[in-house]
C-alpha positions in Angstrom: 17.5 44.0 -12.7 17.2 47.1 -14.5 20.7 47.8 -14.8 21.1 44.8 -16.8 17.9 45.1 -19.0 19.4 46.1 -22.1 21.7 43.0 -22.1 18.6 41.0 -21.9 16.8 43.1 -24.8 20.3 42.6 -27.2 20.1 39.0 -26.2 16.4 38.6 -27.7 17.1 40.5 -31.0 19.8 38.5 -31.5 18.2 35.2 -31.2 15.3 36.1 -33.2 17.4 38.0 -36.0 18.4 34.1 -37.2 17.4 34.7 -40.7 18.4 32.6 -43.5 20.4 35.5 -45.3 22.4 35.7 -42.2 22.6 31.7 -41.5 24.1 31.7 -45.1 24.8 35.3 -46.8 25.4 33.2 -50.2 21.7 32.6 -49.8 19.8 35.9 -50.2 21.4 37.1 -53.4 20.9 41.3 -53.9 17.4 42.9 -54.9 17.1 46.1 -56.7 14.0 47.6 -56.7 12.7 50.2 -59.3 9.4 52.1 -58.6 6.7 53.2 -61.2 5.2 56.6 -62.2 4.8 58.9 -59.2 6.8 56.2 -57.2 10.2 57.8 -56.2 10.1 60.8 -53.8 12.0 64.3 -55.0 13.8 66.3 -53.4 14.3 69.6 -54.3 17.7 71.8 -53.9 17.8 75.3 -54.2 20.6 78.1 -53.7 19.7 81.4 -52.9 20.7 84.0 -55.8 24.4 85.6 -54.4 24.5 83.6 -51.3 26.0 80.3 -50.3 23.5 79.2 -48.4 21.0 76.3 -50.2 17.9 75.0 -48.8 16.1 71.3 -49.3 12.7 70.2 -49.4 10.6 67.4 -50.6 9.3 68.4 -53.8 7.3 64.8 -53.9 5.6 64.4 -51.8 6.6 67.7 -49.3 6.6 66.9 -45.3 3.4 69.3 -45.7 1.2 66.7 -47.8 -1.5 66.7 -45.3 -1.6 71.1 -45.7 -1.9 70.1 -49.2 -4.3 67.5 -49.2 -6.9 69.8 -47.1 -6.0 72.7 -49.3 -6.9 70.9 -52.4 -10.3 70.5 -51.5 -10.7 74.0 -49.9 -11.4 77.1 -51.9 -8.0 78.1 -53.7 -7.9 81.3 -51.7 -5.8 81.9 -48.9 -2.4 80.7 -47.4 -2.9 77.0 -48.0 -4.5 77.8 -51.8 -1.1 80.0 -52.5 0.8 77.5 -51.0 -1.2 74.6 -53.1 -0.6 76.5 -56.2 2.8 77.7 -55.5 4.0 73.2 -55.2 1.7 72.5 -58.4 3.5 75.1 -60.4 6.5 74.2 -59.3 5.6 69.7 -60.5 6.6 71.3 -64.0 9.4 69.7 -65.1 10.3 72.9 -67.2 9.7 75.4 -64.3 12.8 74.8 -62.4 15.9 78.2 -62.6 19.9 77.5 -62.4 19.4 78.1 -58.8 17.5 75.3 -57.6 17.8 71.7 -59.4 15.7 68.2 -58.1 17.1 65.0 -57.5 15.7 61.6 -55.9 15.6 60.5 -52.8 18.6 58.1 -52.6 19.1 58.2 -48.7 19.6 54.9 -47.2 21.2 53.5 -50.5 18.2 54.3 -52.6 15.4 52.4 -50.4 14.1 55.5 -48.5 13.5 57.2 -52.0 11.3 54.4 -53.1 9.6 53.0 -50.1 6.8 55.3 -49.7 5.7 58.6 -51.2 3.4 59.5 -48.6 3.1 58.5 -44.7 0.8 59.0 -41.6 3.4 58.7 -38.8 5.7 55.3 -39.3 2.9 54.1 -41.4 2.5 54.1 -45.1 -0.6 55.0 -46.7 0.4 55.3 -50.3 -1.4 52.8 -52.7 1.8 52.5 -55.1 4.3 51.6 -52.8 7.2 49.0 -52.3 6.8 49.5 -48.7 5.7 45.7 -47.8 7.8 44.3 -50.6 10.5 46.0 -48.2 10.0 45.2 -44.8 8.9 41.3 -46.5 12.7 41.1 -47.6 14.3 42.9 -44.6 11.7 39.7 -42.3 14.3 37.4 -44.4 17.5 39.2 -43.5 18.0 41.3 -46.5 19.7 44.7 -45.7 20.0 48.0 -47.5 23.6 48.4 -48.7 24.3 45.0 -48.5 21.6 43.3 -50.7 18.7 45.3 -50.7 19.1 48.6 -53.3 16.6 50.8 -54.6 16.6 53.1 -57.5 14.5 56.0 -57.0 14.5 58.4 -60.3 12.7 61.3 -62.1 9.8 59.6 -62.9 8.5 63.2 -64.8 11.9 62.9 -67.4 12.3 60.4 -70.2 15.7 57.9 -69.4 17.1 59.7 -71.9 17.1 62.8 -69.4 17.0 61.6 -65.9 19.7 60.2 -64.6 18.1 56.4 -63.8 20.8 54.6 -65.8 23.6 56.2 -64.3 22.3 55.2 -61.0 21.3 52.0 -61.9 24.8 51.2 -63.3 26.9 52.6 -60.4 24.3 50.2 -58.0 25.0 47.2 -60.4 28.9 47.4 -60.1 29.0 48.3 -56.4 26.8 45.3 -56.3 29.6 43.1 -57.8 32.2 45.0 -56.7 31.8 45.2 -52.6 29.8 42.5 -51.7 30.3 38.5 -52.2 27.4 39.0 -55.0 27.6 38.5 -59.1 24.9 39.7 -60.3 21.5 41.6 -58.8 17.9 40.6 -59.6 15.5 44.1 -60.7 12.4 44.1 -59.4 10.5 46.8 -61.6 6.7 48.4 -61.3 4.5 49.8 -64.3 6.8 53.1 -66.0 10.0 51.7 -63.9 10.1 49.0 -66.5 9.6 50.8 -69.5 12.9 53.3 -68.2 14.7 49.6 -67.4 14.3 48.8 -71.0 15.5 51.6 -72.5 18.4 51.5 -70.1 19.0 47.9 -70.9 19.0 47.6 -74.8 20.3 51.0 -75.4 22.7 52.2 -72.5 24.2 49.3 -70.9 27.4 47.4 -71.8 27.9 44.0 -72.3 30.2 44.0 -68.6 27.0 46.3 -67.0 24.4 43.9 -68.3 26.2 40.3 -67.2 25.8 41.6 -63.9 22.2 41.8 -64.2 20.6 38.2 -62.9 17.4 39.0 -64.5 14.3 41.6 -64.3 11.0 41.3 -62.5 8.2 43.3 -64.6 5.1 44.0 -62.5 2.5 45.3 -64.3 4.4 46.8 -67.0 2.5 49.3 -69.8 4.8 47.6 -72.6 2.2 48.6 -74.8 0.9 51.9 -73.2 -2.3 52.4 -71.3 -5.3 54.3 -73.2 -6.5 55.7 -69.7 -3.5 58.0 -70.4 -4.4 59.6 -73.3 -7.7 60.0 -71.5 -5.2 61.8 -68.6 -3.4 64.3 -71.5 -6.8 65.6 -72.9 -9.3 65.9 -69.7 -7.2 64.5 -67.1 -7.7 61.7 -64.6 -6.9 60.7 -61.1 -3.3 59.3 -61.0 -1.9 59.4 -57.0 -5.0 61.1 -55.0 -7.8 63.8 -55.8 -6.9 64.6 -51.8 -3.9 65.8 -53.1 -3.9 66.9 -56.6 -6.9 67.4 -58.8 -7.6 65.9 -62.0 -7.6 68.7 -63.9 -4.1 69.9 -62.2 -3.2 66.6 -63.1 -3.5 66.8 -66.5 -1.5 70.0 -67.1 1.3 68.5 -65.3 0.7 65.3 -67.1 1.3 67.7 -70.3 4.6 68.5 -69.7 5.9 65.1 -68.4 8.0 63.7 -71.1 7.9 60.2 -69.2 4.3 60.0 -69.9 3.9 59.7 -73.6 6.0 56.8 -73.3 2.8 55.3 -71.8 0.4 56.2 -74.7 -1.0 53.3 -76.3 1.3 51.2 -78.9 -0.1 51.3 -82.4 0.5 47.6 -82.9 -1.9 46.8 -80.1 -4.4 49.5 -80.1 -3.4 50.9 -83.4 -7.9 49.6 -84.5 -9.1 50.8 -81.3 -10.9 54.3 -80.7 -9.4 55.2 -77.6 -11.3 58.7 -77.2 -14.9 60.1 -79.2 -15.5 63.4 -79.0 -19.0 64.5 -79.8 -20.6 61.2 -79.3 -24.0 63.8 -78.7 -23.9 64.9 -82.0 -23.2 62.5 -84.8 -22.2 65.2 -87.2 -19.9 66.4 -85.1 -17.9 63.8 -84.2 -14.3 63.2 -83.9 -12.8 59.7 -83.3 -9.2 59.0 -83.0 -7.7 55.9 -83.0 -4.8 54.3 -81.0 -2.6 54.6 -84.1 1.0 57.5 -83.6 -1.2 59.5 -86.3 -4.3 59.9 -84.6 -2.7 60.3 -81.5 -0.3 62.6 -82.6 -3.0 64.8 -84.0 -4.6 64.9 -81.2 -1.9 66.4 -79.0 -1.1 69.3 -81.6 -4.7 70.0 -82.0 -4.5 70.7 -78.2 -1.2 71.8 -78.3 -2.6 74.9 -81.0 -5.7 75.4 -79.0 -4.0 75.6 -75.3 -1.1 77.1 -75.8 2.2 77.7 -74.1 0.7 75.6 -71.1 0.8 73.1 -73.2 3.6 73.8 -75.6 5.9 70.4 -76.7 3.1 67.8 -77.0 3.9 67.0 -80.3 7.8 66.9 -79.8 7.6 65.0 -77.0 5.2 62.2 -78.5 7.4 62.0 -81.2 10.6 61.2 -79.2 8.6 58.6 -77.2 8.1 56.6 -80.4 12.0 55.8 -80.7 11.7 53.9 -77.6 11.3 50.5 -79.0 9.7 48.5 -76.5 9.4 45.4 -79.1 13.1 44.5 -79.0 13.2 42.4 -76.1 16.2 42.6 -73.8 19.3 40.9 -72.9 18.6 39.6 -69.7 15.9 36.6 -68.7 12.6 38.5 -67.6 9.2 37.3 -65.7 6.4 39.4 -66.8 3.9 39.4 -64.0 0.5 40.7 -65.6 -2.5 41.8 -63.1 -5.7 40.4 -64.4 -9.3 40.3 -62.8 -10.5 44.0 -62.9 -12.5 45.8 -65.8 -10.4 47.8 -67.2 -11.1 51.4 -69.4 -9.8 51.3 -72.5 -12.1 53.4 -75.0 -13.5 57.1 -73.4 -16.8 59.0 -75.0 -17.2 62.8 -74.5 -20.9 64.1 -75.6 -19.3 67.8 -75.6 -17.4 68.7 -78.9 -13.9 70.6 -79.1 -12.7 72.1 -77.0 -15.4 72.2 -74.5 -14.7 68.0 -74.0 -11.2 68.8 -72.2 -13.0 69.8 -69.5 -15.5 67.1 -69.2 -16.1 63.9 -67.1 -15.9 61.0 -70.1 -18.0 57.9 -70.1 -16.4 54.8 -70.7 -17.4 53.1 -74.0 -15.5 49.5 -73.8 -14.1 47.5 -70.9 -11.1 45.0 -71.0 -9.3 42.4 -68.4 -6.5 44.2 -66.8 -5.4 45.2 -63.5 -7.3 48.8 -63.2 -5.1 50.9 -65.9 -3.0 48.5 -68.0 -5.1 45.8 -70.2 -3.7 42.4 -70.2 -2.8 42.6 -74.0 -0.6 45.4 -73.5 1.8 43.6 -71.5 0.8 40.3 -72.9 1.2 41.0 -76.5 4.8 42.2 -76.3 6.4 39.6 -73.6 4.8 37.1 -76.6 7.0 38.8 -78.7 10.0 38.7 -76.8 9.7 35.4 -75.9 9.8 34.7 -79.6 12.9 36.2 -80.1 14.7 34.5 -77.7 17.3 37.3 -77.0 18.7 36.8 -73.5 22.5 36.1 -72.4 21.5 33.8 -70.2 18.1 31.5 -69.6 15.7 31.2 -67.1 17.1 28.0 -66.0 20.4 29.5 -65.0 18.7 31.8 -62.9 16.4 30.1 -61.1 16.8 26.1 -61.7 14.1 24.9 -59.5 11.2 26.9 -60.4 12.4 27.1 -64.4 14.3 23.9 -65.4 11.6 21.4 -64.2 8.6 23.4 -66.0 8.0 23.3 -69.7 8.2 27.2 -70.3 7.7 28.1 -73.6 10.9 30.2 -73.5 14.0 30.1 -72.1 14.5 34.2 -71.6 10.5 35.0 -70.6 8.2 33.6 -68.9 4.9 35.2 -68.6 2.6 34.8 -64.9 -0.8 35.9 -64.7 -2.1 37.4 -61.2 -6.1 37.3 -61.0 -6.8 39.6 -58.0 -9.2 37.4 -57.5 -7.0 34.0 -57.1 -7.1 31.5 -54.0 -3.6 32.6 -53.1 -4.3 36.2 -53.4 -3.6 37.9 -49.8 -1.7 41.1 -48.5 -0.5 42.4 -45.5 -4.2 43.2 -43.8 -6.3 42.0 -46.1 -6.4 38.2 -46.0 -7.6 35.9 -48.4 -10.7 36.3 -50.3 -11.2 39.9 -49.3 -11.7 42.9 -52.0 -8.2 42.7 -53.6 -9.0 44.2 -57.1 -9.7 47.8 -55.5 -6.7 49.6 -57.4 -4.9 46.5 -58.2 -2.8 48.5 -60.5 -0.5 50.1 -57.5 -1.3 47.7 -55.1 -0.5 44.5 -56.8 3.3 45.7 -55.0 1.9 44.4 -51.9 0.8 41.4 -52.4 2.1 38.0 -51.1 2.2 36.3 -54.5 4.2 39.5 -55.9 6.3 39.4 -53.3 6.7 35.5 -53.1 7.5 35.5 -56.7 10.5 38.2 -56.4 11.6 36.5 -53.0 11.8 33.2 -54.9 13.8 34.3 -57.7 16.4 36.2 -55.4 16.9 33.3 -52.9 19.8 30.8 -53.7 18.6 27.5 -51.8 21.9 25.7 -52.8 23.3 28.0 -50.3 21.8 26.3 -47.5 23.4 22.9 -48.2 26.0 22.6 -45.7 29.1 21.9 -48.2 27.9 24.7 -50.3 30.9 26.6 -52.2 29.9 29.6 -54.5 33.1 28.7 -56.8 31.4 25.2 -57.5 27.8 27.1 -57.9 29.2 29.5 -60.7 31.0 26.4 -62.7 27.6 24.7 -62.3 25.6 28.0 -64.1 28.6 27.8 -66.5 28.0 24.5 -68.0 24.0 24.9 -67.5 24.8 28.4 -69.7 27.3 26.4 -72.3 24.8 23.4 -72.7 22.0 25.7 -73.4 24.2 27.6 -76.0 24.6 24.6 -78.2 21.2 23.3 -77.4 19.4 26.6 -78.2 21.7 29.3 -79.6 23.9 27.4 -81.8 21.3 25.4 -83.5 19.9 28.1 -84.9 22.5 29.4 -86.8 22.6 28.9 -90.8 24.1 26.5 -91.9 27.4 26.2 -93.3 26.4 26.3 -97.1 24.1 29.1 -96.5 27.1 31.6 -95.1 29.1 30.4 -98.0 26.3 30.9 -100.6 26.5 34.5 -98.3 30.3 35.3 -98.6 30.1 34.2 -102.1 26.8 37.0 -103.2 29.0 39.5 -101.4 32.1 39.0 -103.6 29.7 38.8 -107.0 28.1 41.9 -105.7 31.7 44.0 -105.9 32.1 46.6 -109.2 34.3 45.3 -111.4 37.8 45.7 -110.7 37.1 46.2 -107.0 38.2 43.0 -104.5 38.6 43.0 -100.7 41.5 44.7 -99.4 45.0 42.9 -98.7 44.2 42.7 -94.7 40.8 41.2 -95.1 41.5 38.7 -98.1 41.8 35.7 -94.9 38.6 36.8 -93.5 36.2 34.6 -94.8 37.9 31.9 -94.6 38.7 32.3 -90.6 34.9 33.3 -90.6 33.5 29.8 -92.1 36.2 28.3 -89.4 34.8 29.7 -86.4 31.5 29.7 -87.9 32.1 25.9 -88.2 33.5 25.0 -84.8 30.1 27.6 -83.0 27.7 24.4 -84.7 30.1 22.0 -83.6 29.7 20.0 -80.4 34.1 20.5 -79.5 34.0 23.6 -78.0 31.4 23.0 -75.8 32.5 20.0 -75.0 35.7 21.2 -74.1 34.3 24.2 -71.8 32.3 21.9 -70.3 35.0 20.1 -68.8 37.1 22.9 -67.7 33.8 23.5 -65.7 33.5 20.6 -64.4 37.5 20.7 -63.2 36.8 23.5 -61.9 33.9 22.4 -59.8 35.2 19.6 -58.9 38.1 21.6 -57.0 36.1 24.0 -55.6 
């Protein structure tokens, strides 16, 4: 009997490994997922100076986070204090030498690097984590390097200097490329999204973005957070005080480039005091607003008074304002905004400069939001993208049963509010109607109606009809995508008239004696053509058929 024991065992796995992504592969259609700040684990790579040897180590979080966590409350003397300060020192983004450089996690096609930043034995005890989003898809069949990715990155750099585009493209088109897949859906939390965006309106091309099905944003800071300002000037508690203090914190908060991409937007804030200092002394005090001025006054003034430490606050604010988080982008997007929990958004300090750095802040002014991103930050800018209607494809292509049936106000976003105190609000251990607000920022990843929602949007329940072909599916999205282009798109272009009356300025507009050279004297003339036919009703017509030819013959 025991000789033929793991026969039996392979035989059980097997029976109960019947998910639907391997009943019908076409089904479970491939999930990227893209942590937030603090979310993706570092390793760091260093080469001894005239050797060839090179060493490895976790930089975030090291195997040795529980030696850190009980040397961060001990005295900082000793072998665990030098070895506390010597892995705070080296969280400086700007500390690293040409012999050692850090990298993300991306073992196990990515997932490894973005499951879990810090574990007690096989469990996972970090609050921002993507662990349960994981093992709910890999319950349903989904499996890394076949459709489950993830895209761990340097959450300390700005995407214009880590390398999270880059990987995010090379995932995309081996996506496409390798598996029986088209596109991928991202599944994004908090700072991930603002990176995505930047990667999506200002990196990708049009063939990189196509294969993009649509984007997930949990909890995203569009419009910053004003706890983070509070996190620059006295600092705050952002992963753990078990790990790294708040004061720690905010000097590597300081030189993080990623975080003043998270200071609060002036069109949303821009009337708001975010911090008072001196509230003890009227005469003394100093308000700033949450306008680029104010806040940009703010971090020279500590910039000048701290010093090297804290040299680059200015610069860095600065770049973060050409990140344009209002232009929405090319791809359909849910916005899934935590709501329920009293939120900080406006600080007090009775001590006046510089003395307030150092001090504990009273809050001033609550707000709904899910613990450190108000509901109007995200709220007022997926409003504004739905407004502009800027997608390549709708909603309804990508998800017909949830989208098409539904009056959405939009065809590229949709906007879905999560109370941490809803009926449907559960997680993995705590069950309904238990305390689910408690840090609701990080762990809205883990719960069931997060992870329903991204689930929902990734799984293709045509594929489970039994004469299901994926030929026949794509001609069906390609008339769904023609009808809405006439329906939506075209009708808003001018009119006729109006690009004549256009064409026409133009030409007055020339100096005299100056016309349109030889090779462009057709132009606008085959410009009021096509212009014509894009309003008319032929060419859509007409690819609407081929479609359907094509569907039929699938």
């Amino acid at each position: 009997q025991m000789r033929h024991l793991p026969l039996q065992l392979s035989l059980v796995v097997l029976v109960h490994s019947d998910t639907a992504c391997e009943r019908s592969p076409d089904a479970c259609e491939p999930v990227i997922l893209v942590p937030g700040v603090m979310g993706s684990r570092l390793r760091q790579h260093t080469r001894v100076p005239g050797a060839l040897q090179t060493s490895s180590s976790h930089l975030w979080l090291p195997e040795s986070h529980r030696l850190l966590a009980r040397s961060a409350l001990s005295s900082r003397s000793g072998v665990l204090g030098g070895l506390y300060r010597s892995w705070v020192k080296s969280l400086d983004p700007r500390g690293g030498s040409r012999w050692s450089v850090v990298e993300p996690d991306r073992a196990n096609w990515g997932v490894k690097g973005v499951a879990c930043i810090l574990k007690a034995g096989r469990e996972c005890v970090s609050t921002a984590k993507v662990w349960d989003m994981i093992v709910a898809l890999e319950k349903a069949g989904y499996r890394a390097g076949s459709n489950l990715f993830g895209v761990p990155y340097d959450w300390r750099l700005a995407p214009t200097e880590n390398k999270l585009c880059a990987d995010l493209a090379t995932v995309l088109h081996h996506v496409t490329n390798n598996t029986r897949h088209r596109k991928a859906l991202l599944a994004a939390h908090s700072l991930g999204n603002l990176q995505l965006v930047h990667c999506l309106n200002r990196v990708f091309s049009a063939e990189t973005l196509a294969k993009v099905k649509a984007l997930v944003a949990i909890a995203p800071p569009f419009g910053g957070s004003p706890q983070v300002a509070r996190v620059l000037f006295s600092g705050a508690e952002m992963v753990s005080r078990l790990i790294i203090s708040d004061l720690e914190t905010r000097d590597f908060a300081r030189q993080m480039p990623a975080a003043y991409m998270l200071l609060p937007s002036e069109r949303v804030f821009g009337n708001d005091t975010i911090l008072s200092l001196g509230t003890g002394d009227p005469a003394a005090r100093e308000d700033y607003l949450g306008t680029a001025a104010d806040m940009g006054a703010l971090l020279r003034k500590i910039e000048a008074h701290v010093g090297p430490e804290a040299s680059g606050m200015g610069q860095a604010h600065a770049a973060s304002l050409r990140a344009d988080m209002w232009e929405a982008p090319p791809v359909p997007v849910v916005c899934v905004i935590g709501a329920g929990v009293p939120t900080h958004v406006s600080f007090g300090y009775c001590e006046g400069w510089p003395r307030s750095m150092r001090e504990e802040p009273c809050v001033l002014r609550f707000e709904d939001g899910d613990t450190t991103v108000p509901v109007r930050s995200a709220q007022s800018v997926c409003d504004h993208w739905q407004r502009q209607k800027r997608c390549l494809s709708p909603l309804s292509t990508v998800h017909p049963q949830r989208y098409r049936a539904e009056p959405f106000r939009s065809e590229c976003v949709e906007v879905v509010h999560l109370h941490c105190k809803g009926h449907t609000m559960e997680a993995e251990g705590e069950p309904r109607g238990g305390d689910h607000c408690t840090e609701y920022h990080q762990r809205i990843l883990h719960k069931r109606p997060t992870i329903d929602l991204v689930q929902s949007l990734a799984f293709n329940v045509n594929a489970l009809e039994p004469r299901y072909s994926a030929r026949a599916q794509q001609a069906s999205e390609l008339s769904d995508l023609v009808a809405w282009l006439h329906n939506s798109a075209a009708v808003a272009l001018a009119p006729v008239p109006a690009l004549q009356s256009a064409i026409d300025g133009w030409r007055a507009s020339l100096p005299s004696g100056l016309s349109p050279p030889e090779e462009g004297a057709d132009l606008p003339s085959s410009l009021l053509a096509a212009w014509e036919r894009l309003k008319g009703r032929g060419l859509y017509e007409q690819a609407i058929r081929g479609a359907s030819t094509v569907s039929t013959h699938a």
